[in-house]
C-alpha positions in Angstrom: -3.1 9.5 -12.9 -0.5 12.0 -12.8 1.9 12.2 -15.9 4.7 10.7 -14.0 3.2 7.9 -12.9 1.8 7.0 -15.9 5.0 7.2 -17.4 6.3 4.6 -15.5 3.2 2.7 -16.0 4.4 3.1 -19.6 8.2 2.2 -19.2 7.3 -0.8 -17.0 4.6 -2.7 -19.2 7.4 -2.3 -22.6 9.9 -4.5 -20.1 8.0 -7.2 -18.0 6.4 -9.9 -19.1 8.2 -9.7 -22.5 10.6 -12.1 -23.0 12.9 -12.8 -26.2 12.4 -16.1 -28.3 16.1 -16.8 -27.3 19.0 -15.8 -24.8 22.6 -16.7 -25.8 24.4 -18.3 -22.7 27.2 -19.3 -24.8 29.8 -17.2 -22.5 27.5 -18.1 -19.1 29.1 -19.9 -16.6 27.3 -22.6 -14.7 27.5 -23.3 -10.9 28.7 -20.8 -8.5 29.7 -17.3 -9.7 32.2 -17.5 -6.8 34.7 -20.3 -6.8 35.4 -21.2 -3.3 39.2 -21.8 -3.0 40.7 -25.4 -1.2 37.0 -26.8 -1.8 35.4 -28.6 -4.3 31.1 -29.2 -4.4 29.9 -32.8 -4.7 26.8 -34.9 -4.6 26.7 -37.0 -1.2 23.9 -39.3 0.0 23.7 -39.1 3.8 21.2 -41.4 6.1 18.7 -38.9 7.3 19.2 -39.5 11.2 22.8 -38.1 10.3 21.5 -35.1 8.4 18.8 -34.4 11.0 21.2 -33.9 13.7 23.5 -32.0 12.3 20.3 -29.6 11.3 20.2 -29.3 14.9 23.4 -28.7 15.7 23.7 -26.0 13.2 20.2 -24.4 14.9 22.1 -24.6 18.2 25.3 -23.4 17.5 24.6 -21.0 15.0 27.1 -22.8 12.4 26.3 -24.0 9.1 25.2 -27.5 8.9 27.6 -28.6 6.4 31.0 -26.3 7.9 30.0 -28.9 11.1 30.1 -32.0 8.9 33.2 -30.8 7.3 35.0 -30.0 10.8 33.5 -33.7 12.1 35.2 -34.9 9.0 38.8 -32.9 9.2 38.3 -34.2 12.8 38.5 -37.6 12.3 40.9 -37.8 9.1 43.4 -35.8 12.0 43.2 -32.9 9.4 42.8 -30.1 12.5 45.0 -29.6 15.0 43.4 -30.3 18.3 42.0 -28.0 21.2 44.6 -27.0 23.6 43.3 -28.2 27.0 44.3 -26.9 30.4 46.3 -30.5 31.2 48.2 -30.4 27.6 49.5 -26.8 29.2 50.7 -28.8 32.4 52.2 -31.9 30.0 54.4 -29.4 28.3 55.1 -27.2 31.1 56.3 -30.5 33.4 58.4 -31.5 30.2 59.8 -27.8 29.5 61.0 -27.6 33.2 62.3 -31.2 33.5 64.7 -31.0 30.4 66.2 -27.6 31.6 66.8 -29.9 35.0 
């Protein structure tokens, strides 16, 4: 072996494998290092079926499985403004033109 690699053959066996007796997580902080803002992590039992398709779904559309369940969610509660469709244009359009009449 050449003298640099056995110096780092050196370096490397005083740091792995050596662990101390005890590490002092006093100032740790548990969860996620990030705190995501306007959301809050909980526990939630869901049947299977339910999770399974949404599984699906995210494989299909290439969105995160749980963003999905959260859209369904602000979906229903009437938390997300809807889509604006093609015949919602006409409603206001028709409206708009018959109150300058």
């Amino acid at each position: 072996m050449d003298t640099e690699n056995t110096n780092f053959h050196k370096a490397r066996d005083k740091t792995e494998g050596h662990m101390k007796k005890e590490y002092d997580f006093s100032k740790g902080n548990r969860g996620a290092v990030i705190p995501q803002v306007g959301k809050t992590r909980i526990t939630i039992y869901l049947d299977d079926a339910i999770l399974k398709r949404f599984k699906a779904e995210s494989e299909r559309t290439g969105k995160g499985y749980q963003t999905l369940i959260n859209d369904v969610l602000n979906s229903y509660l009437g938390l997300r403004e809807k889509p604006l469709t093609a015949e919602m244009v006409r409603k206001i359009v028709r409206e708009e033109l018959s109150a300058q009449n």
